[in-house]
C-alpha positions in Angstrom: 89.6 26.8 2.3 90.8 27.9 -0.9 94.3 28.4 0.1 93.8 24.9 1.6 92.8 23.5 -2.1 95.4 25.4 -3.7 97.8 24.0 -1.2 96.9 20.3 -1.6 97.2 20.6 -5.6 100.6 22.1 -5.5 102.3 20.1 -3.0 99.6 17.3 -1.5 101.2 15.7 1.6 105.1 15.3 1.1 106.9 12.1 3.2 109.2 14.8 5.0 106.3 16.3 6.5 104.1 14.6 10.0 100.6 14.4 8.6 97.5 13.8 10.9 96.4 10.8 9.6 99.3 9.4 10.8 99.3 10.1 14.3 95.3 8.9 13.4 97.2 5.5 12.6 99.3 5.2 15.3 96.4 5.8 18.3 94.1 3.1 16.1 96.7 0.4 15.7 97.6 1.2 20.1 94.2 1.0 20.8 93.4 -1.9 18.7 96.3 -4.1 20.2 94.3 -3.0 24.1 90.7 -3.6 23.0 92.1 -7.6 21.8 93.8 -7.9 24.6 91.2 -7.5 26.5 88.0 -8.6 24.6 89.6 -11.8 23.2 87.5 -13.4 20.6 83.9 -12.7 21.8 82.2 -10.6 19.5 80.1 -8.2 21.9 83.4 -7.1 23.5 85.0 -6.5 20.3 82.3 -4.6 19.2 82.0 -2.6 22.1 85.7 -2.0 22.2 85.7 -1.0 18.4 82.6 2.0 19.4 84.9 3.3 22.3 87.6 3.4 19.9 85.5 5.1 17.2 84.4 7.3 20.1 87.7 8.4 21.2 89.7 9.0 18.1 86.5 10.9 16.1 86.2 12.9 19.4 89.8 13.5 19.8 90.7 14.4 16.4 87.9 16.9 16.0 88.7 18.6 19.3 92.0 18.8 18.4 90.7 20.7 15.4 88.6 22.9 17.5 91.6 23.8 19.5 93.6 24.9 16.6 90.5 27.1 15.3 90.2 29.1 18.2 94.3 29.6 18.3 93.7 31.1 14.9 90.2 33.2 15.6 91.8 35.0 18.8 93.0 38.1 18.8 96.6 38.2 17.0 99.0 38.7 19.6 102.4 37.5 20.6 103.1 33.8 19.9 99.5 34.2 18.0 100.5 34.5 14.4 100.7 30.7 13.7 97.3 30.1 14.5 96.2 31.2 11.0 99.3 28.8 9.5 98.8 26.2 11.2 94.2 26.3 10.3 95.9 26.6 7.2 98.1 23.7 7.1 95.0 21.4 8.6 92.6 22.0 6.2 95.4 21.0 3.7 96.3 17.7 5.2 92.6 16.6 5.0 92.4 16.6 1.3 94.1 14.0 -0.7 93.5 15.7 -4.1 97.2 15.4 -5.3 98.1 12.4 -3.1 95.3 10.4 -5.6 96.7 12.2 -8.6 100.5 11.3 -8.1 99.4 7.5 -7.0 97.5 7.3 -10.4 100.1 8.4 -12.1 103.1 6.7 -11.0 101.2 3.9 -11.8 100.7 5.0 -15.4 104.2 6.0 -15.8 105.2 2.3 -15.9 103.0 0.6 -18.2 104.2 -0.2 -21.1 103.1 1.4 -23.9 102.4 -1.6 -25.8 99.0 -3.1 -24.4 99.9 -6.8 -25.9 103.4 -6.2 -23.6 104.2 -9.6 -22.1 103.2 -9.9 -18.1 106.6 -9.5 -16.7 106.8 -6.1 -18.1 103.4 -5.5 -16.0 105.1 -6.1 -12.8 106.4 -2.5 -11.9 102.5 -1.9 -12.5 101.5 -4.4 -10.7 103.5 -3.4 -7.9 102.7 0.4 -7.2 99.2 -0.1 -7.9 99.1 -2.7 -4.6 100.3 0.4 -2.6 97.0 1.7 -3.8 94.0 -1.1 -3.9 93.0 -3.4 -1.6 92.3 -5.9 -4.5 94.9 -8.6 -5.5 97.6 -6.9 -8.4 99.3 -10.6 -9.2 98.7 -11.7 -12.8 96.7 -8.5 -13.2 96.4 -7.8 -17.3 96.9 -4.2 -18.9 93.3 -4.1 -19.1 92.8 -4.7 -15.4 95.3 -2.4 -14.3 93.5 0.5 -15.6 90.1 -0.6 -14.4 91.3 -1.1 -11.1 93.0 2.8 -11.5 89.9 3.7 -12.9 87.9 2.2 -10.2 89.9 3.4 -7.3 90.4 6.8 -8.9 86.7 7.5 -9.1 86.0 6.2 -5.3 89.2 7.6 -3.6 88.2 11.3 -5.3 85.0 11.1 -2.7 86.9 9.2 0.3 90.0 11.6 0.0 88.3 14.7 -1.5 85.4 15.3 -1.5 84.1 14.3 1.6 86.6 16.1 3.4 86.2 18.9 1.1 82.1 18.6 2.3 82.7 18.6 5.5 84.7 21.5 5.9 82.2 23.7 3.8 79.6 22.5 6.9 81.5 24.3 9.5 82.6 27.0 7.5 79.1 27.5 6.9 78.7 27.3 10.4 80.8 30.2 11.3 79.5 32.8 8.3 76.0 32.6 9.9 78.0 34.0 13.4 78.1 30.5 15.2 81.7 31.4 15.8 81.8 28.8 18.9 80.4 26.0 17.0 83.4 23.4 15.6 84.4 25.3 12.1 85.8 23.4 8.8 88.9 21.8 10.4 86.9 20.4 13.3 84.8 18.8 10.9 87.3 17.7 8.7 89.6 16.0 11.4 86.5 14.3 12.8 85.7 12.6 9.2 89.6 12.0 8.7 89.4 9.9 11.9 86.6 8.0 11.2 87.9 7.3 7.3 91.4 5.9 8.9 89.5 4.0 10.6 87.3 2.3 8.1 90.5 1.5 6.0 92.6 0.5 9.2 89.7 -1.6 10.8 86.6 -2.0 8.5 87.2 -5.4 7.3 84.5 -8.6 7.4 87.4 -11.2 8.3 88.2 -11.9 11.6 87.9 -10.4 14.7 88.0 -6.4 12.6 84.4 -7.9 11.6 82.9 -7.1 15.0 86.1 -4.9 15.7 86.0 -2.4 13.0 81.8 -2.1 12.7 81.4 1.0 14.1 84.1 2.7 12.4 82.9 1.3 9.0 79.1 2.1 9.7 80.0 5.9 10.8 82.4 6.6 7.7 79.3 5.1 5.4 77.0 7.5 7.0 79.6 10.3 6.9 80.4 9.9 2.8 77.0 9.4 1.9 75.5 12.7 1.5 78.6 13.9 -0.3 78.8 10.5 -2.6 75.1 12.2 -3.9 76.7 15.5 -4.3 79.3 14.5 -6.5 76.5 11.8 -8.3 74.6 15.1 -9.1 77.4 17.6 -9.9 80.0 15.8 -11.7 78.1 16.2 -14.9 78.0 19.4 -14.3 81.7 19.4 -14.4 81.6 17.6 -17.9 79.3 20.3 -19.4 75.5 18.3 -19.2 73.1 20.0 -19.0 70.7 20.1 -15.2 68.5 17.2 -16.8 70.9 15.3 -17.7 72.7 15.5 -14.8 69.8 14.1 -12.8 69.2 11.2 -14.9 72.9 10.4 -14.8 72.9 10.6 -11.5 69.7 8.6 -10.7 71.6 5.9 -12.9 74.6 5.8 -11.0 72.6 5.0 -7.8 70.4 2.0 -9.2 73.8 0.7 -11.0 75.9 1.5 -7.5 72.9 0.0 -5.1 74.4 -4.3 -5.3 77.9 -2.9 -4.4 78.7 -3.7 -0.8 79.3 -0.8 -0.2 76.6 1.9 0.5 79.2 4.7 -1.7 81.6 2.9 -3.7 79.3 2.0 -6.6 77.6 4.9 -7.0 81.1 6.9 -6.8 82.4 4.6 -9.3 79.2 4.5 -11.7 79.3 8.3 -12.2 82.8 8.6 -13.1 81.5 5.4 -15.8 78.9 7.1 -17.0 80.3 10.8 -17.3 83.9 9.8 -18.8 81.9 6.9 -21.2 83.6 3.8 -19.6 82.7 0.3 -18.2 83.8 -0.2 -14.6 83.1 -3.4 -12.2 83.5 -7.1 -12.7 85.5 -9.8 -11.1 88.0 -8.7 -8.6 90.3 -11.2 -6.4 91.2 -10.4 -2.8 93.2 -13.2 -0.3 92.9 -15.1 -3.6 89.3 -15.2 -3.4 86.6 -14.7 -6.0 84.3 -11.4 -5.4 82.0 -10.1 -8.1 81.2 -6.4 -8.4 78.3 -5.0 -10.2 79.2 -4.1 -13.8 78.8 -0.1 -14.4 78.0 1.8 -17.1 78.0 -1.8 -19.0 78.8 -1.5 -22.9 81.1 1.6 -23.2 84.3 1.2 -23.6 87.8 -0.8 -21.3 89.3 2.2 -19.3 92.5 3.5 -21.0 95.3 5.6 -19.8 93.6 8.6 -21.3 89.8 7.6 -19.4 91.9 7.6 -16.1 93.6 10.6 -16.5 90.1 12.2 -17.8 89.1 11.4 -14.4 91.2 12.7 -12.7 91.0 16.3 -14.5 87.0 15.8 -14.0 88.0 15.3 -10.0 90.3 18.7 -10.3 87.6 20.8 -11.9 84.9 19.4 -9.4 86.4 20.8 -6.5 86.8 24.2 -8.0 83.2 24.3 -8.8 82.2 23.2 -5.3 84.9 25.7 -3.9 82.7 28.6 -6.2 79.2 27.2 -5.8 79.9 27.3 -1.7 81.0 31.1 -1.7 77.5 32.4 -3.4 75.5 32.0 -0.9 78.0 33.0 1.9 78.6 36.1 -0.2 74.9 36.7 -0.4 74.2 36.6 3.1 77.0 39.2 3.8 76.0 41.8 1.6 72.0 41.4 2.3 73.6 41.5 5.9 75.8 44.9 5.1 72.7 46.2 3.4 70.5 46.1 6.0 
């Protein structure tokens, strides 16, 4: 798992390579075109087409996980030395550490450096960070080109990191207390992947994706919550606060996070506010319309380039002390184990 986090900050997920979460796309978009086929526009079918489709694609992907764990636990053999590679190679592809990091930054490479720059310079801007947000980037200011990086940079390093990063320390500790059988970090990690694509392919309140996408959406809330807490709690810790101060920081981020829409978004976003000393939230537009967000960490500071990029190296150091606060105990319980 290390090796996996090294991996994903040195290269992340290059375009020449096939990457999981495509295939993940592919099966959900074939799928989707059967289940509206079939259940039309009545919303119990769709939502019982979008849980057999949740089903089969979290199922799939984490079996097909298990399946390349127990290629690399057997006995090395002919034909058998990939099997470490390729556990190696999937724990990578499920963390978006540097994918995130490059997205912010190509985005920051193009703003001018001039913050009264006139719009049509903005437009390069504009553009990339579209590829990134779901929220309209048309006649975005400076200013709201770096909230929006701000914002999305704070919620993706959960939904892309974290999470994943969670998940996989579950089944790895799984397999250090001898449940060798039981799906191990990649399983884990697939299985969350799958239900993530889905909630970004699917998880949408327009349409028939309202009734179609549900259970997708509702599994990949349940599935980042716990780890949305985790990183509430620790990334203080990460900034140098003290254990107090991290709880009340944390606590903060909840109550502030709680009228967001979604159940993880604002609380991800109201810690990286509160820890980097930045307000966050506000009026956003998507399809042109109006939505208000919950304003975060209200009376610090607009987001700069520099807040962003603070972020980001807050994000980096996380996982590292996630990565070392996991091995202690797993290191404990094989020397008391040795000992005895």
């Amino acid at each position: 798992m290390v090796g996996a986090c090294g991996l994903d900050r040195l290269v992340g997920d290059p375009r020449w390579c096939p990457h999981p979460v495509v295939l993940m796309g592919w099966w959900i978009t074939a799928l989707r075109r059967l289940a509206e086929a079939w259940a039309g526009d009545r919303p119990w079918a769709l939502r019982l087409a979008g849980t057999l489709i949740t089903l089969l694609l979290v199922a799939g992907s984490g079996l097909a996980g298990w399946g390349v764990e127990r290629l690399a636990l057997a006995p090395a053999g002919p034909g058998l030395e990939l099997g470490p590679v390729l556990l190696l190679l999937g724990l990578a592809s499920a963390l978006a550490g540097r994918s995130l990091a490059q997205a912010v930054e190509a985005v920051l490479a193009v703003l001018p450096a001039d913050p009264g720059a006139k719009g049509a310079e903005l437009e390069p801007a504009r553009q990339r960070l579209g590829w990134i947000v779901g929220r309209d980037t048309a006649g975005l200011s400076q200013a709201g080109i770096l909230r929006a990086l701000a914002e999305t940079a704070s919620e993706n390093a959960v939904d892309g990191l974290f999470a994943p990063l969670f998940w996989m320390l579950v089944g790895a500790g799984l397999w250090s207390v001898g449940w060798w059988a039981a799906p191990g970090p990649l399983a884990l990690a697939w299985a969350f992947k799958a239900a993530s694509t889905l909630d970004s392919m699917l998880g949408y309140r327009r349409g028939r994706l309202q009734w179609l996408g549900s259970a997708g959406a509702r599994l990949d809330d349940l599935l980042v919550w716990l780890p949305c807490r985790l990183v509430a709690l620790s990334l203080p810790l990460a900034a140098g606060e003290g254990p107090r101060r991290c709880w009340q920081l944390a606590r903060l981020a909840r109550l502030e996070g709680r009228p967001d829409p979604s159940p993880n978004a604002g609380v991800s976003q109201a810690i990286y506010a509160h820890v980097v000393g930045v307000q966050l939230g506000g009026m956003n537009r998507y399809g042109g319309q109006l939505r208000p967000k919950p304003l975060l960490a209200a009376g610090c500071p607009a987001a700069t380039a520099s807040s962003v990029r603070q972020m980001l190296a807050l994000t980096a150091r996380l996982s590292g002390l996630w990565l070392a606060a996991a091995a202690l105990p797993g290191g404990w319980w094989h020397i008391t184990k040795t000992l005895s």
